[in-house]
N, C-alpha and C positions, 0 to 999 in steps of 0.2 A: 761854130757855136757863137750866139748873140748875146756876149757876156761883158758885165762890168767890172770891174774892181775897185773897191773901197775902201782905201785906209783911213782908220778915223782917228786923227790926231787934232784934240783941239790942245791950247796952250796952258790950263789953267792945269796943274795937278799939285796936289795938296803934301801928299805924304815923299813924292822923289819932285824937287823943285825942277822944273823944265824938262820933266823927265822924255816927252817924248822927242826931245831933241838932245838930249845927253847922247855925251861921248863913250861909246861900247865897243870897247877895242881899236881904237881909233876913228872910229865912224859914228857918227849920229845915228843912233838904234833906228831909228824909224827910216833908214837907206835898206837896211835891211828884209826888211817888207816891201818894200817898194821893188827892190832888184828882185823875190824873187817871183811877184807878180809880173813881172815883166819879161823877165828869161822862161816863165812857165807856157808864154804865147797862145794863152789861151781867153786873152782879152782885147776885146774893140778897142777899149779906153780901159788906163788905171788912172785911177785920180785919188786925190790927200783932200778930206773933208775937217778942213780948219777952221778955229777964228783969227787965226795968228801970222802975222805976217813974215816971220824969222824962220817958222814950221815950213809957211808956204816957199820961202824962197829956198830951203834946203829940198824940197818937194821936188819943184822945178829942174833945181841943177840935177837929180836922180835921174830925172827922166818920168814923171807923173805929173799929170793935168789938174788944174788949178782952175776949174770952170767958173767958179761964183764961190763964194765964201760961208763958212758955215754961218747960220741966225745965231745971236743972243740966245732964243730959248733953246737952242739945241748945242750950246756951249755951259751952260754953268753944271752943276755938281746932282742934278737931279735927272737930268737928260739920259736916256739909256738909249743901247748902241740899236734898238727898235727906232727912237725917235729919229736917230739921223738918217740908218737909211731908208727912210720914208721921209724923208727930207730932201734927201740928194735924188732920189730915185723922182719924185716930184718938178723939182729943179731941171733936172734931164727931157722930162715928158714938156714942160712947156718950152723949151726951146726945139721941139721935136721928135726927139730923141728916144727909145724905147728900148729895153734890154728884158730876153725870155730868162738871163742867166746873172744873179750878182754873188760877187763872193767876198764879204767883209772881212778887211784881213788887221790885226789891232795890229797899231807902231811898235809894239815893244813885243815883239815876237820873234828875236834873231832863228830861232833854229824850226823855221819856217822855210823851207828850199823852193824852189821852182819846178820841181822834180814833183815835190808832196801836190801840189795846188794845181799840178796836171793830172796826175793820179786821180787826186782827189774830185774834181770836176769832170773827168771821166767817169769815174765811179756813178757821181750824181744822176748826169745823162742816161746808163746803161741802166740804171736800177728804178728808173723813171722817178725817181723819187723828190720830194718836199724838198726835202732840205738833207746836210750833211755835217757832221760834226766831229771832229778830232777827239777822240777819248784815248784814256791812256787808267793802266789799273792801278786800283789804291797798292800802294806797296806792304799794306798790312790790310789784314782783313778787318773791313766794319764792322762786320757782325757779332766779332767779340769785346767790341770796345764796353769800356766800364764808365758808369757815371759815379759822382760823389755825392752823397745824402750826406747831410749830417756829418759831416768830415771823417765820411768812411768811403773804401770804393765799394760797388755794387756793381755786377755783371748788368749791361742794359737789357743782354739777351741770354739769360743762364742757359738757356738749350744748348747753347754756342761754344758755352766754355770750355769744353773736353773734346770736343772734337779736333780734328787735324785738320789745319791751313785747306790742304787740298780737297778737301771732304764737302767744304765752305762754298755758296756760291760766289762766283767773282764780280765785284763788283767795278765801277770806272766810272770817272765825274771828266767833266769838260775840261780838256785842255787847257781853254781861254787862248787863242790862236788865232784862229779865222773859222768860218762858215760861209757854207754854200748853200746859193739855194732857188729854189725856182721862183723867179719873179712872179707869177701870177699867183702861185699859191702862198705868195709871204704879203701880195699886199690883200688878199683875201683874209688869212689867218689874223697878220699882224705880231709876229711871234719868230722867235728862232727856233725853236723847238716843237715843229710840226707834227702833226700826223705823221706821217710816214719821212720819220730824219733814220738817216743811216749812219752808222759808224765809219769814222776813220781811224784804225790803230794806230796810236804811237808809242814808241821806246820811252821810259822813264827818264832816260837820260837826253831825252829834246824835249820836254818838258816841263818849265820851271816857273811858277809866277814871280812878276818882278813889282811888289809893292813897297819894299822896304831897300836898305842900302848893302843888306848883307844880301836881299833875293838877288840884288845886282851883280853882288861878286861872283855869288854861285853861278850864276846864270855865264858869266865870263869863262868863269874856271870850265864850268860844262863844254862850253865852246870851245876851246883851245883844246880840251882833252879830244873832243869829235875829232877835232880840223888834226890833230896829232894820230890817231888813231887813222884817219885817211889817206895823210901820208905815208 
């Protein structure tokens, strides 16, 4: 398989200061991503698309490639994770370079294995598909969520409200992980979410977004409970 891997860690993050180089359990969160695109061995090249030099150099001692630096416009606060890799993917093609397979994996995704990202890139291949994406279920059903008018609640979907959990369709939002996908059809599209994207299940409990200081702790505690539970 003619596949890349991209972690996109630029420096600037607003809401956890240096967050993708923060200390997560002893280790700069973003080794994490990098180990298990690497022990997944189902990459030509992994490489850390930065503007940051301190990023790059923990990059490097991991074990991830550091080909050219990420641009100004594809480091500040409006840039989406579409901009860069049709950035990097770019970057790659004029020094020669060409990948049928890339798989964007965000820094701050500890419970991210090398196990999932081989699985998961199998999956891609076999099911000939676009693209692929880690979903995980809402842990309470949407469908009966209530809105406030007027500083009262209201059912959004009264059909919904008496029915049983189980009865309900299930619904499931993006991880925010990584994704896979087929290069020709992503610089066609232009988009992560293709025509034909497939699902990747995951557990509730590898799943965590890390925006604030408290996702931070939970995300830890998650971890320790897994690696305890392993043992």
């Amino acid at each position: 398989m003619n596949a890349l891997a991209i972690i996109t860690a630029r420096g600037g993050s607003k809401r956890i200061p240096r967050k993708n180089c923060k200390d997560f359990l002893g280790r700069p969160i973003m080794e994490y991503s990098i180990e298990a695109a690497l022990s997944s061995k189902m990459f030509e090249e992994v490489m850390v698309s930065t503007d940051d030099q301190e990023i790059a150099e923990i990059a490097k001692k991991a074990g991830a490639q550091i080909p050219f630096f990420r641009s100004a416009k594809t480091s500040d606060d409006f840039a989406t994770t579409v901009d860069v890799i049709l950035e990097v993917l770019e970057e790659y093609r004029k020094i020669g370079r060409q990948f049928d397979y890339v798989c964007c994996i965000y820094p701050t995704a500890p419970f991210v294995t090398g196990e999932k990202i081989k699985d998961a890139m199998k999956l891609l291949e076999q099911q000939n598909a676009d693209a692929l994406m880690p979903v995980v279920s809402f842990s309470f059903p949407p469908l009966r969520s209530v809105i406030i008018q007027n500083e009262v609640l209201r059912p959004k979907w009264p059909e919904n409200m008496m029915k049983r959990s189980q009865d309900l369709e299930t619904l499931y939002h993006d991880c925010g992980q990584f994704y896979c996908m087929n290069v020709q059809r992503f610089l066609e599209e232009k988009t992560i979410f293709m025509e034909k994207t497939v699902p990747f299940y995951m557990d509730e409990m590898e799943v965590q977004d890390i925006d604030t200081e408290i996702d931070w702790k939970l995300a830890e505690l998650k971890y320790h409970l897994l690696n305890n539970q392993k043992i």
